[in-house]
N, CA, C and O atoms as a CHARMM CRD file, in Angstrom:
* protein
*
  308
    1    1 UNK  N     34.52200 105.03300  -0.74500 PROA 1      0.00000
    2    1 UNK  CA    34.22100 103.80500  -0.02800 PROA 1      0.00000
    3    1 UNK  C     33.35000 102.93200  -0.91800 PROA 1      0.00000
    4    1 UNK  O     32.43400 103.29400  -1.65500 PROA 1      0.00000
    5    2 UNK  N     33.85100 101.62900  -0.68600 PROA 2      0.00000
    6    2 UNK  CA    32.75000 100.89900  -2.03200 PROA 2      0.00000
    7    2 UNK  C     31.65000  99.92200  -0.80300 PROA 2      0.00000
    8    2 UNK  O     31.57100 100.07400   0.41600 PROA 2      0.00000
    9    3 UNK  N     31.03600  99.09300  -1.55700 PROA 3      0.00000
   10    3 UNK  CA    29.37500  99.22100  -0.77000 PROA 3      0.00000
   11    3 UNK  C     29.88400  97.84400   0.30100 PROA 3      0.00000
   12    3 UNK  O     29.06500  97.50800   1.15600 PROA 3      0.00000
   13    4 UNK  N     31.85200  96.72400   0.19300 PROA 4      0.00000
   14    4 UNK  CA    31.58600  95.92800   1.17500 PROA 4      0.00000
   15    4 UNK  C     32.57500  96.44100   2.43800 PROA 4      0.00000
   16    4 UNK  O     32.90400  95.76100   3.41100 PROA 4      0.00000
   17    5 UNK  N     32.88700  97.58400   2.19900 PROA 5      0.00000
   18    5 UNK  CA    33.54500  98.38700   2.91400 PROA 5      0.00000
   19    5 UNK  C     32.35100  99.14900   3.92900 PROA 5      0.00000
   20    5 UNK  O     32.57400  99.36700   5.12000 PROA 5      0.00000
   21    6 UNK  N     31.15800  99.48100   3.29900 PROA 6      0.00000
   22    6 UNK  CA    30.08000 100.19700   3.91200 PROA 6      0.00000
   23    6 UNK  C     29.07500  99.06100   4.71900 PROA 6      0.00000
   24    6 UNK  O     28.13600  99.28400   5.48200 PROA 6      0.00000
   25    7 UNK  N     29.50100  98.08700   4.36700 PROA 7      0.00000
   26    7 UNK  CA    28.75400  97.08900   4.99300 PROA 7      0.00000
   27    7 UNK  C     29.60200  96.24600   6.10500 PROA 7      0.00000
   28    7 UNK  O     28.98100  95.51400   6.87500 PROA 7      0.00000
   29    8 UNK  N     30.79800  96.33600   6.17200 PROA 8      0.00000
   30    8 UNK  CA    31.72100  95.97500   7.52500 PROA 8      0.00000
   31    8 UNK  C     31.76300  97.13000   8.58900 PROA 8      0.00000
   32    8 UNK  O     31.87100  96.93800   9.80000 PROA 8      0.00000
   33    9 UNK  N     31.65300  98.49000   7.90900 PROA 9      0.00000
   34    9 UNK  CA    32.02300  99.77000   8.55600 PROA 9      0.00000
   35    9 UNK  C     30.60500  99.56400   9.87500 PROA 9      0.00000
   36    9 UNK  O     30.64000  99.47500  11.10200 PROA 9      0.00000
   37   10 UNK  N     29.51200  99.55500   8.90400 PROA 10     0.00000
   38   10 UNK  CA    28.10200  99.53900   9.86200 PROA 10     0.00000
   39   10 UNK  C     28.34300  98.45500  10.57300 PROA 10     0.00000
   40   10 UNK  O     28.46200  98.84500  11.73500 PROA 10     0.00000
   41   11 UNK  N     28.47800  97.34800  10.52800 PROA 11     0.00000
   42   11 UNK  CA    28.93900  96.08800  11.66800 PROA 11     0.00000
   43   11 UNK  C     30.16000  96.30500  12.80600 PROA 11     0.00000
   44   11 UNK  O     30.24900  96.12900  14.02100 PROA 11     0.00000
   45   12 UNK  N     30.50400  96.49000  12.39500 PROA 12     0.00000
   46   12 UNK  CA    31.64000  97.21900  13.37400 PROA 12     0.00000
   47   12 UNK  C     30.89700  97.99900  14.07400 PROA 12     0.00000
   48   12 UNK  O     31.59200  97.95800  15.08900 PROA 12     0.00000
   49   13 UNK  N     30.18800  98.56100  14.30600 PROA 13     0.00000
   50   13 UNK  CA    29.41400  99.64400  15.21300 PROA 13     0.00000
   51   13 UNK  C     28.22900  99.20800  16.10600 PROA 13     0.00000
   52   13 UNK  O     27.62600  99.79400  17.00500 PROA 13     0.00000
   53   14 UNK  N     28.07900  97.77200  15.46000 PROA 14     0.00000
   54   14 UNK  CA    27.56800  97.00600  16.24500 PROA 14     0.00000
   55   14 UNK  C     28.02500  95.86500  17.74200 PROA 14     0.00000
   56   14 UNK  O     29.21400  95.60900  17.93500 PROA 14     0.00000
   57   15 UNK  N     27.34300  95.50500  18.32400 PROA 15     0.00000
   58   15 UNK  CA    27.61900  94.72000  19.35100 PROA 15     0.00000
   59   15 UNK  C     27.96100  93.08800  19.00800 PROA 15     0.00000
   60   15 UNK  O     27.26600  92.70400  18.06800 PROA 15     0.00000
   61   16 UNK  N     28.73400  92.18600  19.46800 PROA 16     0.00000
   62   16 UNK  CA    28.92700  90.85000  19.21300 PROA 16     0.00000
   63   16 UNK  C     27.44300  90.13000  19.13800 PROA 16     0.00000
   64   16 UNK  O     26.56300  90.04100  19.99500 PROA 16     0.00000
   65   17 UNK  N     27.51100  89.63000  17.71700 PROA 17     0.00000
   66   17 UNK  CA    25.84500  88.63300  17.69700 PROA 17     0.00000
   67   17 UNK  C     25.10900  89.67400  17.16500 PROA 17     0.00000
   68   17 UNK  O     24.05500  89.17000  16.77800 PROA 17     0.00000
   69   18 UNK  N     25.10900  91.20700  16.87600 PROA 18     0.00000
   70   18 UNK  CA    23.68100  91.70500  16.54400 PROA 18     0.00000
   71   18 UNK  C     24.16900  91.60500  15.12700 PROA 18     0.00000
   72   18 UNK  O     25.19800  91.26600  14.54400 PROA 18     0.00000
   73   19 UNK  N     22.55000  92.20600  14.73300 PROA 19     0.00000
   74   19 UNK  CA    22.67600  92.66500  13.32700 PROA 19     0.00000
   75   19 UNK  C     22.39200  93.26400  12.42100 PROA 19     0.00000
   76   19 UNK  O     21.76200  94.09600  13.07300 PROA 19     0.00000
   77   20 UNK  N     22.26500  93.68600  11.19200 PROA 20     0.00000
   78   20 UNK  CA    22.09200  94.98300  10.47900 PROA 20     0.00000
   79   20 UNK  C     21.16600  94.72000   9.49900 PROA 20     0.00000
   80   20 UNK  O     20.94300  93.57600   9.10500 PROA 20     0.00000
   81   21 UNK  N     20.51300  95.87500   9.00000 PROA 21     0.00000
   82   21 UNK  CA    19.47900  95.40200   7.58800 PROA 21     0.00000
   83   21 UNK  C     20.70000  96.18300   6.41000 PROA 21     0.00000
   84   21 UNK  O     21.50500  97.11300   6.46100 PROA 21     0.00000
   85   22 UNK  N     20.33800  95.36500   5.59100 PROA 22     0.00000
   86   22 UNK  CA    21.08900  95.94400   4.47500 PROA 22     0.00000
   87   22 UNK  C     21.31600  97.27200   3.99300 PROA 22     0.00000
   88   22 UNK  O     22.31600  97.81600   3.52600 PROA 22     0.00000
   89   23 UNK  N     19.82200  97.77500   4.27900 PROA 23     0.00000
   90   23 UNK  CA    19.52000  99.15400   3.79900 PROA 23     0.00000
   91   23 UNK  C     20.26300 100.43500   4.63500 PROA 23     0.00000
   92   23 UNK  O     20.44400 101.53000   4.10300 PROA 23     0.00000
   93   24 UNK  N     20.73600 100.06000   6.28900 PROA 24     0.00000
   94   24 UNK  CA    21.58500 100.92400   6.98400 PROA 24     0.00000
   95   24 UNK  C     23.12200 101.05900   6.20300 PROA 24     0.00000
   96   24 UNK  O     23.93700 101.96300   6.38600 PROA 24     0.00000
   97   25 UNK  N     23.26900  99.81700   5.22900 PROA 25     0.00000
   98   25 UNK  CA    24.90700  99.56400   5.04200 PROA 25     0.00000
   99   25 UNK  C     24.42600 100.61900   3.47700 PROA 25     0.00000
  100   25 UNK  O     25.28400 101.33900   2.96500 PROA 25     0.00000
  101   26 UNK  N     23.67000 100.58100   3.17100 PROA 26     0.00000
  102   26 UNK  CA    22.93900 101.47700   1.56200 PROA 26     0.00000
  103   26 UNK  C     23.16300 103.25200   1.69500 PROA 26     0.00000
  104   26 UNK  O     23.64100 103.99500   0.83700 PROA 26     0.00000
  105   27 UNK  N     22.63600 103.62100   3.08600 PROA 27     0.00000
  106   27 UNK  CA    22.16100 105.08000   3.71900 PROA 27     0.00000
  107   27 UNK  C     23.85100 105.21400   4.39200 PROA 27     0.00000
  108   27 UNK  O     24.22900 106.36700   4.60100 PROA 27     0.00000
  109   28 UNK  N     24.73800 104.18300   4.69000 PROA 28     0.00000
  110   28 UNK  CA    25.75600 104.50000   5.47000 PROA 28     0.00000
  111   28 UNK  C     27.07300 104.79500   3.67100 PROA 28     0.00000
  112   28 UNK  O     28.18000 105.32900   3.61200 PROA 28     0.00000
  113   29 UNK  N     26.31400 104.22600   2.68400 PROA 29     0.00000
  114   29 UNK  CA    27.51900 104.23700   1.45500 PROA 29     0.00000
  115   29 UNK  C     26.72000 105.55500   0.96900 PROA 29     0.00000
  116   29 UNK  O     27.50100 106.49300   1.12900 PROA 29     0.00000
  117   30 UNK  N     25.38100 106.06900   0.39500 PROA 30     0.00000
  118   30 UNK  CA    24.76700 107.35700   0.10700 PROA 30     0.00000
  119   30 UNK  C     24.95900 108.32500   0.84000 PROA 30     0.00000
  120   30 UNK  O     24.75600 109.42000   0.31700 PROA 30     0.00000
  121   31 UNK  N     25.46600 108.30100   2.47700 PROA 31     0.00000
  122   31 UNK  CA    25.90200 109.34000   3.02600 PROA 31     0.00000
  123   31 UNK  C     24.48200 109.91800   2.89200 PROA 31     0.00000
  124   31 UNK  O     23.51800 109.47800   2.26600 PROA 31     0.00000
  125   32 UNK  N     24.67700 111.54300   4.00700 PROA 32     0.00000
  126   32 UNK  CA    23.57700 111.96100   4.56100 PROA 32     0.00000
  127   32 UNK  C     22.43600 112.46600   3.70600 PROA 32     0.00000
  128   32 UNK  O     21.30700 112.23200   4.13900 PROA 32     0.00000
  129   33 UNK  N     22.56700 113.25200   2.33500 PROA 33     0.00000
  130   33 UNK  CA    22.02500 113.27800   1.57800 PROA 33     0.00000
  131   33 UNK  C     21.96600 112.60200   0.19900 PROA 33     0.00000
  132   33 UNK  O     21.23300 113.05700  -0.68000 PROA 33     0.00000
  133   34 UNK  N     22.76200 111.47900   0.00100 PROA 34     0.00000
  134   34 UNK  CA    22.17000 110.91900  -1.05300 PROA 34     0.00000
  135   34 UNK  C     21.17000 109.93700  -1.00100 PROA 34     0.00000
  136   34 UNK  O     20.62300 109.52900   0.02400 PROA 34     0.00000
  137   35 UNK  N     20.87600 109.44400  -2.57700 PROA 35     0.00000
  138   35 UNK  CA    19.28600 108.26500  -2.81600 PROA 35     0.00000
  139   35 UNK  C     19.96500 106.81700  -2.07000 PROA 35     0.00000
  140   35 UNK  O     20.26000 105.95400  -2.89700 PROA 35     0.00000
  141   36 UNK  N     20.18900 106.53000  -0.89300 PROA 36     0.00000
  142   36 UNK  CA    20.20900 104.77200  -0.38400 PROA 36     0.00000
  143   36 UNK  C     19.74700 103.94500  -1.18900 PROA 36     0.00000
  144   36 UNK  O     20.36600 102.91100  -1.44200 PROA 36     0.00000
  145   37 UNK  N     18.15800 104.33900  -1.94700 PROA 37     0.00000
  146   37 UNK  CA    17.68800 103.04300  -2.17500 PROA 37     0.00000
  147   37 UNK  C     17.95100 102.97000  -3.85700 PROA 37     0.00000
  148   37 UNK  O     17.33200 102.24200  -4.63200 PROA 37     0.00000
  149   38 UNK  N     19.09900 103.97500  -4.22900 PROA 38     0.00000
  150   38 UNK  CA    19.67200 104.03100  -5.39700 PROA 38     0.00000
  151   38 UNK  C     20.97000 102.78600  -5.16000 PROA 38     0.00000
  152   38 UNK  O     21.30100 102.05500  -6.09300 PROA 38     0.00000
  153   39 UNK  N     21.51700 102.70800  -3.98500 PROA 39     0.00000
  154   39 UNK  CA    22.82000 101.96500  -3.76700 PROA 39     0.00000
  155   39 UNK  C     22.24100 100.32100  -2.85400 PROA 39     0.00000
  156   39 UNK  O     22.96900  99.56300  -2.21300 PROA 39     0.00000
  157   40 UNK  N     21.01800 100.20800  -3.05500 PROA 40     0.00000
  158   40 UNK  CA    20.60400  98.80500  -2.56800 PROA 40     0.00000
  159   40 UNK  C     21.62900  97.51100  -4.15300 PROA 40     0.00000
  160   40 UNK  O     22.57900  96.72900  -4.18600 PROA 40     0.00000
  161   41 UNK  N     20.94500  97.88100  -4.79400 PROA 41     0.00000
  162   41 UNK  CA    22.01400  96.68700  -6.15300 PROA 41     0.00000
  163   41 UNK  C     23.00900  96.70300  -5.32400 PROA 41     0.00000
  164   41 UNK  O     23.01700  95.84900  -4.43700 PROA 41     0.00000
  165   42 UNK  N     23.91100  97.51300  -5.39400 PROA 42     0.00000
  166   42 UNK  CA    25.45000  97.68700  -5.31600 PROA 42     0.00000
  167   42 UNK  C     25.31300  97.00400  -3.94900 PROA 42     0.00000
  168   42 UNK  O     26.22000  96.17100  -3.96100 PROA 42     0.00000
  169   43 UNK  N     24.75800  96.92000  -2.93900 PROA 43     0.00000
  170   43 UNK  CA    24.89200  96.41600  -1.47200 PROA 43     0.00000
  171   43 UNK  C     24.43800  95.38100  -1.58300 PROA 43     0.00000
  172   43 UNK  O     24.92400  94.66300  -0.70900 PROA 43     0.00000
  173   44 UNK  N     23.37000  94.56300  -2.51700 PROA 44     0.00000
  174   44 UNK  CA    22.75000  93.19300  -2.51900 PROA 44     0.00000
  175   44 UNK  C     24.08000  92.48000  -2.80400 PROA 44     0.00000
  176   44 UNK  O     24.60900  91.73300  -1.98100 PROA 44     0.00000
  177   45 UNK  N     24.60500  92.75700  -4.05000 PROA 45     0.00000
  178   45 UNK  CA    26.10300  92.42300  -4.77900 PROA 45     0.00000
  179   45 UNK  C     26.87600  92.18800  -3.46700 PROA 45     0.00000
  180   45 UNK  O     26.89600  91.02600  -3.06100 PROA 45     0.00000
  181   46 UNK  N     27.59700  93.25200  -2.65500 PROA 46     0.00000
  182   46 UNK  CA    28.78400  93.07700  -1.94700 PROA 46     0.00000
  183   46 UNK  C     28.11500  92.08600  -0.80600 PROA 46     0.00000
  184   46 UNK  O     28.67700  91.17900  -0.19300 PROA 46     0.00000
  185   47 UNK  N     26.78000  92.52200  -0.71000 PROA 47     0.00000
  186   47 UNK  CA    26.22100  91.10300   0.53500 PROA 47     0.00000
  187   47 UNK  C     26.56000  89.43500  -0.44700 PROA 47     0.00000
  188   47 UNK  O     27.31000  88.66500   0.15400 PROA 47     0.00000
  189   48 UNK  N     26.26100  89.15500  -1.24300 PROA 48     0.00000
  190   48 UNK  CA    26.48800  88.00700  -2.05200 PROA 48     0.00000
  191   48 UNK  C     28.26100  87.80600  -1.95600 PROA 48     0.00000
  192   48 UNK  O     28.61800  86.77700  -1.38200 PROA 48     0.00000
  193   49 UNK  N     29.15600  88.55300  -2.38300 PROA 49     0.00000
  194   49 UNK  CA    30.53600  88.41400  -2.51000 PROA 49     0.00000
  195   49 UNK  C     31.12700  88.26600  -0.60500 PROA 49     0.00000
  196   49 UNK  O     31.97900  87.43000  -0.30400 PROA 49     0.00000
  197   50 UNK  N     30.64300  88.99300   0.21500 PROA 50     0.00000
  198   50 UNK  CA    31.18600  88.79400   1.83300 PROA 50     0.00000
  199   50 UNK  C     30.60000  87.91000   1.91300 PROA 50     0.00000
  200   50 UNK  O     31.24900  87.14200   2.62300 PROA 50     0.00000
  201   51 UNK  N     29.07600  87.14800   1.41900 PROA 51     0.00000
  202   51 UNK  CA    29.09500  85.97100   2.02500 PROA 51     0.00000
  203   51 UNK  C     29.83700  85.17300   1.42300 PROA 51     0.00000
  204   51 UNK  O     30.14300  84.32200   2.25800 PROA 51     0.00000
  205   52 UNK  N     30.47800  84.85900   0.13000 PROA 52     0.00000
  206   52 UNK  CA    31.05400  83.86500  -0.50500 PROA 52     0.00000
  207   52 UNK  C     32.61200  84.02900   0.31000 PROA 52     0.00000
  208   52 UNK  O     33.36700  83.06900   0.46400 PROA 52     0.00000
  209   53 UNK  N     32.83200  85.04100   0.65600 PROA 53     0.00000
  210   53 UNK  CA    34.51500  85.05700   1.20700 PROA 53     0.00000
  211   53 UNK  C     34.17500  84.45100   2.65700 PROA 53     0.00000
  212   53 UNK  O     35.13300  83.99200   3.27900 PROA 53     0.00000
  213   54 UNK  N     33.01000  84.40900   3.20700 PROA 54     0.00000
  214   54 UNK  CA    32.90800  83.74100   4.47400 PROA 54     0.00000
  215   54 UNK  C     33.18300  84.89500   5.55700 PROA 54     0.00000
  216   54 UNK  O     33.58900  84.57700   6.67500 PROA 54     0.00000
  217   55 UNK  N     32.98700  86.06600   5.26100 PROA 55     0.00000
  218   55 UNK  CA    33.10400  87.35200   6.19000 PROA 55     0.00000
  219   55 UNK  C     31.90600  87.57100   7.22200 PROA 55     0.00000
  220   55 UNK  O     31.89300  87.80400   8.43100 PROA 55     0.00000
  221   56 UNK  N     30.89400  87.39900   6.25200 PROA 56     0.00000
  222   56 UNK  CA    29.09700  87.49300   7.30300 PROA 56     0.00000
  223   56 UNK  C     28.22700  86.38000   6.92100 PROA 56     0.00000
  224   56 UNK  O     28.26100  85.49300   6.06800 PROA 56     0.00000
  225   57 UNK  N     27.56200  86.68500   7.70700 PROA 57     0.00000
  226   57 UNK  CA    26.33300  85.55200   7.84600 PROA 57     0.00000
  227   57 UNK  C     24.79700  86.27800   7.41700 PROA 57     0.00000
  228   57 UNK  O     24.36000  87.41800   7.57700 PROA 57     0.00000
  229   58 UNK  N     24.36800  85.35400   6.95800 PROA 58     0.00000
  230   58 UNK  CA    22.62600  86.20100   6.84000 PROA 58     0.00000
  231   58 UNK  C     21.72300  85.55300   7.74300 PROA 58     0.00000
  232   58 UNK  O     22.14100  84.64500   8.46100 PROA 58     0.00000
  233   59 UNK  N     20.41600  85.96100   7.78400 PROA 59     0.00000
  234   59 UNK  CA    19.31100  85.07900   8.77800 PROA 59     0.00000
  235   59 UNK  C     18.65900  86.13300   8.54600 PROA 59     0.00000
  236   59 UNK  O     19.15000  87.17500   8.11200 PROA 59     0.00000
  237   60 UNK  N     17.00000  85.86500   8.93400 PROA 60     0.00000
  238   60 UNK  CA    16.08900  86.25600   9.10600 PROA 60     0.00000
  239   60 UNK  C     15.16600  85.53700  10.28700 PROA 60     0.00000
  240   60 UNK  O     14.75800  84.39800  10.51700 PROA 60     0.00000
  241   61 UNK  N     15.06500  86.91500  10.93600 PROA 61     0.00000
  242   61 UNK  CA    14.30000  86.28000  12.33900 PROA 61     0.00000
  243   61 UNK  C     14.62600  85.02800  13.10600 PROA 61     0.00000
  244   61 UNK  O     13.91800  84.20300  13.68300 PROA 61     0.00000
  245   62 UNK  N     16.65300  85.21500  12.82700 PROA 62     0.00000
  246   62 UNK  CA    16.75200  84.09700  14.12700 PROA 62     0.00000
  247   62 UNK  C     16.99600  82.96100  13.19600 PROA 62     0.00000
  248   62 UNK  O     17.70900  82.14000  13.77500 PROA 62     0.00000
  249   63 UNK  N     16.74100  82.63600  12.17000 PROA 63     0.00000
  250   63 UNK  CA    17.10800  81.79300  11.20500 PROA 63     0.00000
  251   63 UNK  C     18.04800  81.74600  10.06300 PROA 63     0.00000
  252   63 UNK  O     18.00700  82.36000   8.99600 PROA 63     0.00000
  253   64 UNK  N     18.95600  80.83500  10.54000 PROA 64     0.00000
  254   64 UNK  CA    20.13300  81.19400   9.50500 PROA 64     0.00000
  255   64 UNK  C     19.81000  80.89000   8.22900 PROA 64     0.00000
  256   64 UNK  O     19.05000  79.95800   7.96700 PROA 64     0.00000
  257   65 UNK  N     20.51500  81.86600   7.06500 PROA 65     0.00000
  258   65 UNK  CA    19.94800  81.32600   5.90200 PROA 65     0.00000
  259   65 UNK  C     21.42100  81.50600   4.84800 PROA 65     0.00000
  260   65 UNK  O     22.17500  82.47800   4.82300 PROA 65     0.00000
  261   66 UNK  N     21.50300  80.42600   4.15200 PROA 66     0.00000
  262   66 UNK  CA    22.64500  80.14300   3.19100 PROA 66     0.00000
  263   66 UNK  C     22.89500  81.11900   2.00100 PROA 66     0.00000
  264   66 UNK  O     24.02100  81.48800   1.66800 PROA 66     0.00000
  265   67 UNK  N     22.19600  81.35000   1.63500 PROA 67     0.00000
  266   67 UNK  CA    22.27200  82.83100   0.51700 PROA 67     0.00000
  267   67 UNK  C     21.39100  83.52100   0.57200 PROA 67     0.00000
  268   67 UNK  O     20.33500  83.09900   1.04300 PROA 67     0.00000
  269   68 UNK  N     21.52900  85.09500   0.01600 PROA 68     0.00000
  270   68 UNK  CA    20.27800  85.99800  -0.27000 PROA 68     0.00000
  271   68 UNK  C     19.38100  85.87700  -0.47800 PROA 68     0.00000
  272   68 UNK  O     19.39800  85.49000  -1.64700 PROA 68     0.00000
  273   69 UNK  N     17.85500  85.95600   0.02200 PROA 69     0.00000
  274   69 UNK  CA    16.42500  86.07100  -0.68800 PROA 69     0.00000
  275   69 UNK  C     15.78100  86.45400   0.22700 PROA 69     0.00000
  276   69 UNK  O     15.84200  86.07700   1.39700 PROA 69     0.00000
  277   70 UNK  N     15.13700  87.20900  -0.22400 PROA 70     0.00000
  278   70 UNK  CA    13.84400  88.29200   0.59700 PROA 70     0.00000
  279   70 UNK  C     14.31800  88.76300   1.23700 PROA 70     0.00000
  280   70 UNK  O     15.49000  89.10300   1.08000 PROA 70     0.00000
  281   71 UNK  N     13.55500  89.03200   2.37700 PROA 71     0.00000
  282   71 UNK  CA    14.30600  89.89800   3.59600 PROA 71     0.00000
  283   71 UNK  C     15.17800  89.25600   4.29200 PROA 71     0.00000
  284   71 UNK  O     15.10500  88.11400   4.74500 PROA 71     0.00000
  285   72 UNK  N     16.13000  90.13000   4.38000 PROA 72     0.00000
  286   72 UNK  CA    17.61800  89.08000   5.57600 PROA 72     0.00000
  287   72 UNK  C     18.19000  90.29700   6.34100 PROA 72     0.00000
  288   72 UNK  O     18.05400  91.43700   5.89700 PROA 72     0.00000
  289   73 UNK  N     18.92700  89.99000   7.67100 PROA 73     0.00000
  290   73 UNK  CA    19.86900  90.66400   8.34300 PROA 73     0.00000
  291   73 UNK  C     21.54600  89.71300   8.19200 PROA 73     0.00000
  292   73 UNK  O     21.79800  88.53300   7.95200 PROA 73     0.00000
  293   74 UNK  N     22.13700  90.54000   8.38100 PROA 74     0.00000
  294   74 UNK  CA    23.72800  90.87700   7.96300 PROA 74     0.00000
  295   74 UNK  C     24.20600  90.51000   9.71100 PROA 74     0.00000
  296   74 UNK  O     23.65200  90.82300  10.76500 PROA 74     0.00000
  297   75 UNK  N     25.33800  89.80400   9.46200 PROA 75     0.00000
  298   75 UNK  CA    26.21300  89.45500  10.88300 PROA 75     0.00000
  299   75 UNK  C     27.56100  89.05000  11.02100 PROA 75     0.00000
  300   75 UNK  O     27.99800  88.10900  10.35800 PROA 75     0.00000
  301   76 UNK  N     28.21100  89.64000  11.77400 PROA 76     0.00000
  302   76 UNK  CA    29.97500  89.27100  11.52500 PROA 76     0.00000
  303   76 UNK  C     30.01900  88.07500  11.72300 PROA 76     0.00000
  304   76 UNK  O     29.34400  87.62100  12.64700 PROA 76     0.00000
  305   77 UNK  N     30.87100  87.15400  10.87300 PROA 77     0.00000
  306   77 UNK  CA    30.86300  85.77000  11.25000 PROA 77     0.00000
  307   77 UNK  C     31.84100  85.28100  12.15700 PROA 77     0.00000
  308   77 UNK  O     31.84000  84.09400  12.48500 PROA 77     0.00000
C-alpha cells in the first residue's frame, strides 16, 4: 500500500465532514509494529499530491487552508 492509498483508506472510516491528522494515515501505512513517524515524509508528499488532484481538503481548527504548513487535518472533498 503506498502512503495516498493509506491516507484515503483512514478517511473512508471516517464520517461525512470529519477529519484525520496525518499521523493516523503514517501508523495506518507502518502497520501495527512499525516506526509511523519514519513514514510522516512519505505522507506529507501524498498529502501535497491528493491535494493537487483535488481529492482532500486541509484546515486547521475549522479553517480552511490552501496548502500544507504546520499543523493541518485531512478531509474528503
Amino acid at each position: 500500500m503506498n502512503a495516498e492509498d493509506a491516507i484515503l483508506a483512514v478517511l473512508a472510516r471516517r464520517a461525512a465532514g470529519a477529519t484525520a491528522c496525518p499521523s493516523e494515515a503514517a501508523r495506518y501505512l507502518a502497520g501495527p509494529q512499525g516506526d509511523w513517524r519514519a513514514q510522516m515524509d512519505t505522507v506529507h508528499s501524498a498529502v501535497d499530491a491528493l491535494v493537487q488532484a483535488g481529492a482532500i481538503t486541509l484546515s486547521w481548527k475549522g479553517v480552511p487552508m490552501q496548502k500544507r504548513r504546520g499543523p493541518y487535518r485531512i478531509a474528503r472533498r
